[in-house]
Residue, then its C-alpha position, 0 to 999 in steps of 0.5 A: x804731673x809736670x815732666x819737668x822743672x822750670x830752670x832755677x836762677x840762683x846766681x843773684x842770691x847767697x842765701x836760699x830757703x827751702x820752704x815746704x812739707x815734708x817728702x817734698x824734694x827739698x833734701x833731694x834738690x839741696x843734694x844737686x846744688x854743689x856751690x853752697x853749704x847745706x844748713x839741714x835740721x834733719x842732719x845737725x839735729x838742733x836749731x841753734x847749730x843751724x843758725x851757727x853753720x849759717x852764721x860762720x858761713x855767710x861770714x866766710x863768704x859762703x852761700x847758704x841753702x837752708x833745707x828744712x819745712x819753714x812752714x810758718x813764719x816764726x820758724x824763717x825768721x832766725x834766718x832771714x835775720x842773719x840773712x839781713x844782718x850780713x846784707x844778704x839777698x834771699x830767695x825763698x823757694x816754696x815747694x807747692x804739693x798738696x797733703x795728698x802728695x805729700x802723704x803719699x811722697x813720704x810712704x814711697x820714700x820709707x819704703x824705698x830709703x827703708x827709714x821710719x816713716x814720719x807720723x801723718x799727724x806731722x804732715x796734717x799740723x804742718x798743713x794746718x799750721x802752714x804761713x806763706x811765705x812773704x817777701x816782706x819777712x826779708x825775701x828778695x824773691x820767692x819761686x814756686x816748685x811743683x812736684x815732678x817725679x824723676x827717680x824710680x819710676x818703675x817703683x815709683x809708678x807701681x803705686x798709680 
């Protein structure tokens, strides 16, 4: 594994969309990146309340983070075009792991956070199903991330 990541340059953008499987790192990043609202399915349960967040957000003059699994286009596009209603530039961040990791990454996060662990059939559609990101949906850029493991190592290593 890497040992770290590339610094991110978020300063040029107002919107942020977090692309990725599940376990990946995405609620973890959103959680260290202070200076924007958070637009979480996982937290508002609904669609429809995310693009309301976003939506009065972008309004107020807010920055905006969208974490969720975005694996295929039709799932981004309500965003990008709030994004692009508001003249908003977006970056798209794709968090790149394979479905091994990923497999991996949410049976260490339920046993760790002792949640429900999310059935593999949804890891193995969204793989199945999953559209890379383009910048002609409306990104301004997209970065990729690679998985680097930083939080309880010792836990985390007993599984090599």
């Amino acid at each position: 594994f890497p040992s770290s990541q590339p610094e991110l340059d978020l300063e040029n953008y107002d919107v942020v969309m977090f692309i990725g499987p599940p376990g990946s790192g995405k609620s973890s990043l959103a959680s260290t990146l202070d200076n924007y609202t958070c637009v979480s399915q996982d937290e508002l349960k609904y669609k429809s309340k995310c693009l309301k967040l976003m939506e009065n957000s972008l309004k107020s003059g807010d920055k905006v983070i969208i974490d969720n699994t975005h694996g295929k286009i039709s799932t981004r596009k309500q965003y990008l075009d709030i994004a692009k209603k508001y003249k908003k530039n977006v970056l798209g961040i794709e968090f790149n792991i394979t479905k091994e990791q990923c497999l991996f990454l949410v049976n260490y996060r339920c046993k760790v956070n002792k949640k429900i662990k999310l059935p593999d059939v949804a890891i193995h559609a969204y793989y199945k199903n999953y559209e890379s990101p383009t910048k002609e949906e409306g990104f301004e850029k997209i970065k990729t991330r690679s998985f680097v493991p930083n939080q309880n190592m010792k836990i985390f290593n007993q599984y090599f």
